[in-house]
C-alpha positions in Angstrom: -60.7 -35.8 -160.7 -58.3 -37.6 -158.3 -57.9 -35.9 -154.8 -53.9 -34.8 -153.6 -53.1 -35.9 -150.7 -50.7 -33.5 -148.8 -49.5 -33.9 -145.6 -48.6 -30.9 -143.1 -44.8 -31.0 -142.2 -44.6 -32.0 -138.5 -43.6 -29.4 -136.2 -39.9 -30.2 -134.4 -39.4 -28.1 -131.5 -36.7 -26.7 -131.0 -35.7 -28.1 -127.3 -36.3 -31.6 -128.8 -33.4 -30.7 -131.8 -31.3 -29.2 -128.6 -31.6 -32.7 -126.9 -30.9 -34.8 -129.5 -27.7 -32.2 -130.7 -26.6 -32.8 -126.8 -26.8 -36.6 -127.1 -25.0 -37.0 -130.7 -22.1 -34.6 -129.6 -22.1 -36.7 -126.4 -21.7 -39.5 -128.9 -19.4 -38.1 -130.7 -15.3 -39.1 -130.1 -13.4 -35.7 -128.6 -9.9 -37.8 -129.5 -8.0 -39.9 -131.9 -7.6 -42.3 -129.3 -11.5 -42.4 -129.0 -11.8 -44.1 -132.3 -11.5 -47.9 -132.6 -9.5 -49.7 -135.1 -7.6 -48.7 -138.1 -4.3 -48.2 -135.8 -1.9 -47.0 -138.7 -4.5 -44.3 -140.5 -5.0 -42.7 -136.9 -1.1 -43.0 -136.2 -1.0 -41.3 -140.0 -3.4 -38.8 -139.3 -1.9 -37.8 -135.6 1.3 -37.1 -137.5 -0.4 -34.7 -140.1 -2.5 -32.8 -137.6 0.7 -32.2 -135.1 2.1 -30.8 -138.3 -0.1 -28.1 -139.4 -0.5 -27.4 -135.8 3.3 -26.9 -135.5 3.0 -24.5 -138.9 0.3 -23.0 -138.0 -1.6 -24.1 -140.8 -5.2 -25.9 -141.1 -5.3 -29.2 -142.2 -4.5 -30.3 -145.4 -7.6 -32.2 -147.5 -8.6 -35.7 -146.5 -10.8 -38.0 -148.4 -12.8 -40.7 -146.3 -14.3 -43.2 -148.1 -16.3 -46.2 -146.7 -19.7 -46.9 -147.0 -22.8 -45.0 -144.3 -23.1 -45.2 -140.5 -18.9 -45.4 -140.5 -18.7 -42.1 -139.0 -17.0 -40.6 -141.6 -18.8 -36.8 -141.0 -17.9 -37.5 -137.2 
């Protein structure tokens, strides 16, 4: 009979997950004006946040497509 290998989960402390939450928010754009490119879907998107902020609403549903490491989750 074969032997299983199974490996022990590693252990991630919980400062190290703190540090690297720090750096990716610190990565992370805090404006429109922090993204680059696509001038008219950020001039689009401006124009719909300023108006459910002016209702008083949340945002209405967005779809981002493109494929990974675009930032769309940012």
């Amino acid at each position: 009979m074969a032997k299983i290998n199974v490996e022990t989960p590693s252990v991630v402390h919980a400062e190290t997950e703190l540090d690297e939450d720090k750096r990716d928010l610190s990565l992370r754009p805090q404006s429109l004006s922090e993204f680059l490119g696509q001038a008219a879907m950020k001039e689009n998107l401006a124009v719909f946040i300023r108006a459910a902020k002016e209702r008083g609403e949340s945002l209405d549903h967005l779809f981002l497509i493109g494929p990974p490491g675009l930032g769309k989750t940012t």
